[in-house]
C-alpha positions as CSV (number, residue, x, y, z in Angstrom):
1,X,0.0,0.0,0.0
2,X,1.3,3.7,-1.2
3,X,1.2,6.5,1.1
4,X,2.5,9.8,-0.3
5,X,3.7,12.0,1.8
6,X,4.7,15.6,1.1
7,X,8.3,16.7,1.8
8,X,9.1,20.4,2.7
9,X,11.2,22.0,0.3
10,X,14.5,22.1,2.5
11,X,16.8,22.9,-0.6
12,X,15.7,26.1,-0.3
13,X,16.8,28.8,2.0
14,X,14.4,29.3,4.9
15,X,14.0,33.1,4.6
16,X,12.1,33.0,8.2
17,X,10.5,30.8,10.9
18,X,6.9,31.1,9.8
19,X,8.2,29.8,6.4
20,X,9.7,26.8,8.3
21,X,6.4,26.1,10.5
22,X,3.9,26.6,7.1
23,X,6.2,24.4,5.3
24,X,6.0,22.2,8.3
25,X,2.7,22.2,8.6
26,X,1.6,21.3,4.9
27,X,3.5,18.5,5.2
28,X,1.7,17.3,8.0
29,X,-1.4,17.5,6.7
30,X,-0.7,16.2,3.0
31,X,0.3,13.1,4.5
32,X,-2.4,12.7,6.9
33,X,-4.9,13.1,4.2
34,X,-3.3,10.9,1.9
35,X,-3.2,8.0,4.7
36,X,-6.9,8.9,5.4
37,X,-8.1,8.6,1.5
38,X,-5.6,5.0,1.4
39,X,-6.8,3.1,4.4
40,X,-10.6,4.9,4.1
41,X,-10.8,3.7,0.7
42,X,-9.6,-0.1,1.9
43,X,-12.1,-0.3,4.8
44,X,-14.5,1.0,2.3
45,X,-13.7,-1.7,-0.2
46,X,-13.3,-4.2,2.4
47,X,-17.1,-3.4,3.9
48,X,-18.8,-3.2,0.1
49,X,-17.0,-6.8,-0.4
50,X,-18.2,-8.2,3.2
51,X,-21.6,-6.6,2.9
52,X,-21.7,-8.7,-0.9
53,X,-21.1,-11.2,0.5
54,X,-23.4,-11.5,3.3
55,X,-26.5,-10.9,1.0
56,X,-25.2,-13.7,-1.3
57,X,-24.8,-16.4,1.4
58,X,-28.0,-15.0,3.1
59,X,-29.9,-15.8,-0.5
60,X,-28.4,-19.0,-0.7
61,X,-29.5,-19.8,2.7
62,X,-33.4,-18.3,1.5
63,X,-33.2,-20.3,-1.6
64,X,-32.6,-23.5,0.5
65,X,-35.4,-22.7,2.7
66,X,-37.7,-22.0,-0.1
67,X,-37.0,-25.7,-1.7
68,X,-37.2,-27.5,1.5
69,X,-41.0,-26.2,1.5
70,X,-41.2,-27.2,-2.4
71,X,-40.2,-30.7,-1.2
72,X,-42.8,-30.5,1.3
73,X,-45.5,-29.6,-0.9
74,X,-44.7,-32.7,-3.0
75,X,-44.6,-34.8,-0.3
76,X,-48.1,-32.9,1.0
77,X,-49.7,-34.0,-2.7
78,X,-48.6,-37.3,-2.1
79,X,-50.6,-37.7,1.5
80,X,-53.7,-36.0,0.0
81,X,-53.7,-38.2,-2.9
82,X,-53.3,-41.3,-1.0
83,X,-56.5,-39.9,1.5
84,X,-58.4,-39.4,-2.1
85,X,-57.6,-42.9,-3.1
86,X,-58.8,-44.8,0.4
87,X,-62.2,-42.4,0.1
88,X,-62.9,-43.7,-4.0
89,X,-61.7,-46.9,-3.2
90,X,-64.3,-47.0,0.4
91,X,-66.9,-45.7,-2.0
92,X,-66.5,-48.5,-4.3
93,X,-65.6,-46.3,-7.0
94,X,-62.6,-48.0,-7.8
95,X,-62.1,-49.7,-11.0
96,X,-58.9,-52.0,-10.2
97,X,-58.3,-54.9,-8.5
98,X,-57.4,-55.2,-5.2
99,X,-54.0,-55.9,-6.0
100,X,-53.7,-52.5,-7.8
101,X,-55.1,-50.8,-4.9
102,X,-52.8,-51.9,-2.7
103,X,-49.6,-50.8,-4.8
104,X,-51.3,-47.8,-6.0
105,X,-52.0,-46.8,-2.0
106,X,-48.4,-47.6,-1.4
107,X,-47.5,-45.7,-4.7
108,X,-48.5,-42.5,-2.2
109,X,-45.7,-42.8,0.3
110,X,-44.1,-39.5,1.3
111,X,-41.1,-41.5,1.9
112,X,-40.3,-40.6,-2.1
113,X,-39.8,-37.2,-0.6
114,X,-35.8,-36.1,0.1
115,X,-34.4,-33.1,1.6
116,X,-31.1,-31.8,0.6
117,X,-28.7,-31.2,3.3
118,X,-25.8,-29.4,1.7
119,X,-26.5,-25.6,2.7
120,X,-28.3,-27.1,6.1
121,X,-24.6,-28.9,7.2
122,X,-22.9,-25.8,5.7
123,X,-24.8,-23.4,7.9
124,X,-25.4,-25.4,11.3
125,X,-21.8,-26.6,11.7
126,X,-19.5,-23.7,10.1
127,X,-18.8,-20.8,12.2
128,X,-17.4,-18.4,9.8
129,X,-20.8,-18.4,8.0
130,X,-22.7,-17.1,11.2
131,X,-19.8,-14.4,11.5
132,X,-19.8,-13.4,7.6
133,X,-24.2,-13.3,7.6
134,X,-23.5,-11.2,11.0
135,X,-27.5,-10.5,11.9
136,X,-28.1,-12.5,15.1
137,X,-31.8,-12.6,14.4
138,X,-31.6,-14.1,10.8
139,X,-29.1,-16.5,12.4
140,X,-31.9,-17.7,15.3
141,X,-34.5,-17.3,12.6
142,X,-33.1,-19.6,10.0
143,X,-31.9,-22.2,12.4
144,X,-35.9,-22.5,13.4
145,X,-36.2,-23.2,10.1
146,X,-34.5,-26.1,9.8
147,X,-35.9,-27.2,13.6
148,X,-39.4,-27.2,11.4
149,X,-37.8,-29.4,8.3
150,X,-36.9,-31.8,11.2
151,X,-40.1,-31.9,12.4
152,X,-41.7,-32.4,9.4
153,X,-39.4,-35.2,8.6
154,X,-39.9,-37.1,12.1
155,X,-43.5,-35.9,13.0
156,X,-44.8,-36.3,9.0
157,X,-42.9,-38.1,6.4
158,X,-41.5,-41.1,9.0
159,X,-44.4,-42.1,10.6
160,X,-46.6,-42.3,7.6
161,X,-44.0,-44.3,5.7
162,X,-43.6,-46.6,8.9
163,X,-47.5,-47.9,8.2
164,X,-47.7,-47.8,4.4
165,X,-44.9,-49.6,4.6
166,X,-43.5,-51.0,7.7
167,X,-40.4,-53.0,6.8
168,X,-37.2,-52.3,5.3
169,X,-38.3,-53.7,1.4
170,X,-40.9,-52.1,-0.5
171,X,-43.8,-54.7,0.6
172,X,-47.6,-54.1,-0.1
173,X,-49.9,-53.9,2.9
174,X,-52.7,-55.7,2.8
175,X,-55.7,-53.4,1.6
176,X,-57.8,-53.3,4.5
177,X,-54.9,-52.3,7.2
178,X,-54.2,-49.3,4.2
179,X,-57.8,-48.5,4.5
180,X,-57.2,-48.1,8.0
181,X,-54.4,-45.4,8.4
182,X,-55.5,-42.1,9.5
183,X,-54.2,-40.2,6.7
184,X,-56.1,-36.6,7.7
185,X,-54.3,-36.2,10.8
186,X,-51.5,-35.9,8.6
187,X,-52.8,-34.3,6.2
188,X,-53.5,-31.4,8.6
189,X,-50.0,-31.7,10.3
190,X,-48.2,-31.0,7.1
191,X,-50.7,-28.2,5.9
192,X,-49.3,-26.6,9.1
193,X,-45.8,-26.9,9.1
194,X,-45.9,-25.6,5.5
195,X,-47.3,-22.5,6.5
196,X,-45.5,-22.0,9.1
197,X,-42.3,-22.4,7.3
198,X,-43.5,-19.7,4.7
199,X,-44.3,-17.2,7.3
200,X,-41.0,-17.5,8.6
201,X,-38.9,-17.4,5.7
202,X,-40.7,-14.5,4.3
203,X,-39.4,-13.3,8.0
204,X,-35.9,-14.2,6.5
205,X,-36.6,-12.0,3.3
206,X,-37.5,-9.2,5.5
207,X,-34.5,-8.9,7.8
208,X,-31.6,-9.3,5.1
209,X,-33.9,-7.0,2.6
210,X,-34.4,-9.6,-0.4
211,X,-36.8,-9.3,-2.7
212,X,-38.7,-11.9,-4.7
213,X,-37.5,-10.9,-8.0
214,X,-33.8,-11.2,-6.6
215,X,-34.1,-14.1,-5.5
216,X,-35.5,-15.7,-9.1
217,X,-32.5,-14.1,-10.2
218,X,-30.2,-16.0,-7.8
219,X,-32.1,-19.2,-9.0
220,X,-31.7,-18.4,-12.7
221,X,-28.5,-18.4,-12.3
222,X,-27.7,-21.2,-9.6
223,X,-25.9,-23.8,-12.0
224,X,-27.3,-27.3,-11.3
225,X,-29.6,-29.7,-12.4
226,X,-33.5,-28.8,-13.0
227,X,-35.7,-30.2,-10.1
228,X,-38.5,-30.2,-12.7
229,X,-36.9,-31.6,-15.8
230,X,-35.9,-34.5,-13.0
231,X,-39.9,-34.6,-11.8
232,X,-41.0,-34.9,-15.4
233,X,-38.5,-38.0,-15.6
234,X,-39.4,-39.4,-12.9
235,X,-43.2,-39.2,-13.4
236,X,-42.4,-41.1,-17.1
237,X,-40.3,-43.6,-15.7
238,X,-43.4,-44.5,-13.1
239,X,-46.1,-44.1,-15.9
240,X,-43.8,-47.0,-17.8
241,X,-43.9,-48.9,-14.4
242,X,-47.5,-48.7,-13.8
243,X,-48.2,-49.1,-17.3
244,X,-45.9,-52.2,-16.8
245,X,-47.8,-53.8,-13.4
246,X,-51.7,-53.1,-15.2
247,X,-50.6,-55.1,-17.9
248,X,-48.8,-57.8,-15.9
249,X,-51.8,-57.5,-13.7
250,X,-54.3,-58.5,-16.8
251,X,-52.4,-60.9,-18.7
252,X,-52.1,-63.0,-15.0
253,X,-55.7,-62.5,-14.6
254,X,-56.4,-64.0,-18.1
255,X,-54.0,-66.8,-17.2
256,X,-55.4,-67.8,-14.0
257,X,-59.1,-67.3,-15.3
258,X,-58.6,-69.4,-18.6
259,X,-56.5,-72.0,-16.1
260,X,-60.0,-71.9,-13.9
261,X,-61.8,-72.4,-17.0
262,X,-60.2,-75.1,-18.6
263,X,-60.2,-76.9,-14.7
264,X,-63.9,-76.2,-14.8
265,X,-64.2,-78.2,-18.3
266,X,-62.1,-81.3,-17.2
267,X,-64.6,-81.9,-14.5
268,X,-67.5,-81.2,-16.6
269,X,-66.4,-83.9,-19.1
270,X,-64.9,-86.6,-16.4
271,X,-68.6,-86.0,-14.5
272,X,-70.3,-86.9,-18.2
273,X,-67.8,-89.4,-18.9
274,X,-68.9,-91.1,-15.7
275,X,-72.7,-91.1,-16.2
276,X,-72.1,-92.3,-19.1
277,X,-70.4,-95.6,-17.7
């Protein structure tokens, strides 16, 4: 770092003292102004570059929040479609077999549902995060944030999962213990915890002043893979698989019917075989 500083002109000759103490003087001053513009300019630098980056890591910390409550939402249409399915299938509304029901019921487990935990781990367990975010309250805020994910994971997603399917393979309940799960208390649960998490990340937004459109912005350009370019292949790769069990489903009911049938007819004939004796 450069600091100029002004020398007096002592190759001349000092004609009297008040030249001397002028001369003096300037000097002073020249070179206390030139230290204060050099390290005022650095701290200013320094604080622009600090307060960057602050808002940065405080969006990336918003954007997190913002997909754990898209995860929950899908996990959310997951529970409401599995109580829609148990109320047709109650009715007698249903068209498939009993078989179907049972793997289309299971089909419905919020269990499908992940959370990523890469900003979470970065913000719980490094300290030099807190200290470069700085705000105290968006600190305490967004660590009730990820208290709520939590509970939504052990209050929500793991007990559901434990009775749609209670082992450690994917293994179909029988139909009438599906039946039997109390989906709406859940339902309820997670309608709650969702809004709950909103309200307090839009409390996030508030304290570190950022806007919606800034954060699309941040999203835009977050390089990464597309959440719903993965959804749409995931939702053709499941079509194929339910495609795949409804048809294995009818060609083994044809089987087992024309195997009934043809059973039927041996006895038929052996009975008229035997009258005939």
């Amino acid at each position: 770092m450069n600091v100029k500083v002004r020398m007096p002109k002592l190759g001349k000759k000092l004609r009297t003292k008040k030249y001397w103490i002028k001369e003096l003087l300037m000097t002073i001053l020249a070179t206390s102004i030139s230290i204060v513009l050099t390290f005022g300019t650095a701290h200013l630098i320094e604080h622009h570059q600090k307060m960057k980056s602050q808002h940065r890591m405080a969006m990336m910390v918003v954007h997190d929040i913002d997909e754990t409550i898209h995860q929950m939402e899908k996990a959310d249409s997951l529970i409401r479609a599995f109580s829609d399915l148990q109320i047709t299938i109650m009715e007698g509304k249903y068209d498939g077999s009993r078989d179907m029901a049972e793997i289309e019921l299971t089909g419905n487990d919020p269990d499908d549902v992940k959370f990523t935990e890469t900003t979470k781990r970065i913000f719980t367990s490094n300290v030099d995060t807190w200290s470069t975010i700085g705000k105290v309250d968006f600190i305490d805020n967004v660590s009730g944030c990820y208290l709520i994910r939590d509970e939504y994971q052990t209050e929500v997603i793991d007990p559901l999962h434990r009775r749609i399917n209670p082992g450690d393979k994917l293994e179909f309940r029988p139909l009438d213990e599906l039946l039997h799960i109390d989906v709406d208390y859940y339902v309820a649960y997670s309608t709650e915890i969702i809004h709950r998490l909103k309200a307090v990340n839009e409390l996030n937004k508030h304290i570190m002043g950022i806007s919606d459109s800034e954060l699309d912005k941040f999203t835009e350009k977050m390089v990464g893979i597309n959440q719903d370019d993965l959804d749409s292949v995931y939702e053709a790769v499941e079509d194929e698989y339910m495609q795949s069990i409804f048809k294995r489903s009818d060609a083994m009911q044809k089987y087992y019917s024309k195997k009934a049938t043809k059973k039927s007819n041996k006895k038929k004939n052996s009975k008229r075989k035997q009258n005939k004796r």
